[in-house]
C-alpha positions in Angstrom: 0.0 0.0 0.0 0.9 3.7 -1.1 0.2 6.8 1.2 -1.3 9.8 -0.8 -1.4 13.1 0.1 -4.2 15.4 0.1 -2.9 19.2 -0.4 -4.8 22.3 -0.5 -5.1 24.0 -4.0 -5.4 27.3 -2.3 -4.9 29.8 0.8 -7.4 29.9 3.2 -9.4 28.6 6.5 -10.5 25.2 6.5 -14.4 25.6 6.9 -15.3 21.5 7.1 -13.2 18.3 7.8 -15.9 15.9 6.3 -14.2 13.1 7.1 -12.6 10.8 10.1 -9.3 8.4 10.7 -10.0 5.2 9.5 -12.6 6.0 7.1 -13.0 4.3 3.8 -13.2 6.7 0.8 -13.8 6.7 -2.5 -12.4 8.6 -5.6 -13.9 12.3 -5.4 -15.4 12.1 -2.3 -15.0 15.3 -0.3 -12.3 15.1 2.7 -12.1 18.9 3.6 -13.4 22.4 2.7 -11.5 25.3 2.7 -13.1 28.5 2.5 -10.9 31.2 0.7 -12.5 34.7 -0.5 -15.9 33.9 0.8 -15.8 30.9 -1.4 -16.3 27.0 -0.1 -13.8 24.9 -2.2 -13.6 21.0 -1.6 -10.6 19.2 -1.5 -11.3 15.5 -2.8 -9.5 12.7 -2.9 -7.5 11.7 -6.0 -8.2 7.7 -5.1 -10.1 5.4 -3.0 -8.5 4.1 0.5 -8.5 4.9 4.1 -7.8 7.9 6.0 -4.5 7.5 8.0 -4.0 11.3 9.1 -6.0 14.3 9.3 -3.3 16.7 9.3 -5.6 20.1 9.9 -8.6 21.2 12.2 -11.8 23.0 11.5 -10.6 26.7 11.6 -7.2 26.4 11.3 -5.2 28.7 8.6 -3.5 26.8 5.6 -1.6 27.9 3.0 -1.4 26.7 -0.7 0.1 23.1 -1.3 -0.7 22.4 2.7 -1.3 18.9 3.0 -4.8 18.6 4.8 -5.5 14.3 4.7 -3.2 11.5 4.0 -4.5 8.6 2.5 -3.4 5.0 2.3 -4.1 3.6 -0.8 
């Protein structure tokens, strides 16, 4: 098995962690949302797997190319 990481495509606060260690998830289901200029953008997950780190927390500050979940695939 292969870890993937999740990375924020933009600046911002993250608004929603959708999901939970352990979880199973599919390709482009939604892990986080960051809001950034009043906008809500998803960050979804490139594969399936499980979630092995959750690497923010609601309201936290992240900057572009952040990594937000890590993924075991």
């Amino acid at each position: 098995m292969s870890k993937l990481e999740a990375r924020s495509e933009v600046s911002g606060f993250v608004w929603k962690v959708e999901v939970a260690l352990g979880q199973r998830v599919a390709k482009d289901d939604t892990l986080v949302v960051i809001e950034s200029m009043k906008m809500e953008i998803p960050i979804v997950a490139e594969a399936a797997g499980v979630v092995v780190a959750i690497k923010v927390e609601e309201g936290a500050a992240v900057n572009e190319g952040s990594t937000v979940v890590i993924l075991e695939v």
